[in-house]
C-alpha positions in Angstrom: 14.8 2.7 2.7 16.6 -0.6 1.0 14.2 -2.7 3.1 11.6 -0.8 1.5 12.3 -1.3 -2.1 13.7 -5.2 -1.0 10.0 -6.2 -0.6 9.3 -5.2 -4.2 11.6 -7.8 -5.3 9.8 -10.5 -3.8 6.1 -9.7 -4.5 5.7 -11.1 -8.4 3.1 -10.1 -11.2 1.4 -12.7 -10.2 0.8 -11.8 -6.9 -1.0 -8.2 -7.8 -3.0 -10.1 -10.3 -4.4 -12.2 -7.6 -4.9 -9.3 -4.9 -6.5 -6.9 -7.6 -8.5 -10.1 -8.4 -9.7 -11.1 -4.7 -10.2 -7.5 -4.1 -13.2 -7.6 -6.7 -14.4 -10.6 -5.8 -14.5 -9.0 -2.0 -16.5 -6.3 -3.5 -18.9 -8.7 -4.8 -19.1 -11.1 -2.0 -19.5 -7.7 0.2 -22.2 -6.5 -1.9 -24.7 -9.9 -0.9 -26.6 -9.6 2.0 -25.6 -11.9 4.8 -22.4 -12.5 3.8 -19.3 -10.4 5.0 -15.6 -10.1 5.3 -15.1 -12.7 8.1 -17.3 -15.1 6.2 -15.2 -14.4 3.0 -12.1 -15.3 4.4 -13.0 -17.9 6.4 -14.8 -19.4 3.1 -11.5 -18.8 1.2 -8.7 -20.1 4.0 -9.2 -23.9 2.5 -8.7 -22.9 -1.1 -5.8 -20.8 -0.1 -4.3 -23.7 2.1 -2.2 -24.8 -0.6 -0.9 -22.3 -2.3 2.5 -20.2 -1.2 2.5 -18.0 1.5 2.8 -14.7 -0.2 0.2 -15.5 -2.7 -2.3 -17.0 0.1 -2.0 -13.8 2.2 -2.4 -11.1 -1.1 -5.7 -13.2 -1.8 -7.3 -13.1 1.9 -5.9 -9.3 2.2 -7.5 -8.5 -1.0 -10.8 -10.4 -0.1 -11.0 -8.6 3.1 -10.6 -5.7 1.8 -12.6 -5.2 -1.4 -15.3 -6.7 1.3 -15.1 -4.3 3.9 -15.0 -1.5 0.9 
């Protein structure tokens, strides 16, 4: 259970911002014809190449996501 409530210590503000954020843009980018998840996140992997690790994978998660949705 402490390992549990551990991970909410590292995930920031910031970082639900940005997956409540890439999970609408999924929507949107799910809602165009010829255009999916894997095309999503494969368009996204080179913005998200320099940012942090934890922020980079909440943004492709939440793209995938709001896509598949």
């Amino acid at each position: 259970m402490a390992d549990f409530i551990s991970v909410f210590g590292v995930i920031t503000p910031f970082d639900y911002v940005l997956t409540i954020l890439a999970t609408f843009a999924g929507i949107i980018v799910g809602a165009i014809p010829g255009l999916g998840a894997t095309m999503a996140v494969a368009i996204l992997t080179s913005f998200t190449a320099t940012m942090e690790t934890l922020p980079s994978m909440a943004v492709l998660v939440g793209i995938y996501m709001g896509a598949v949705y």
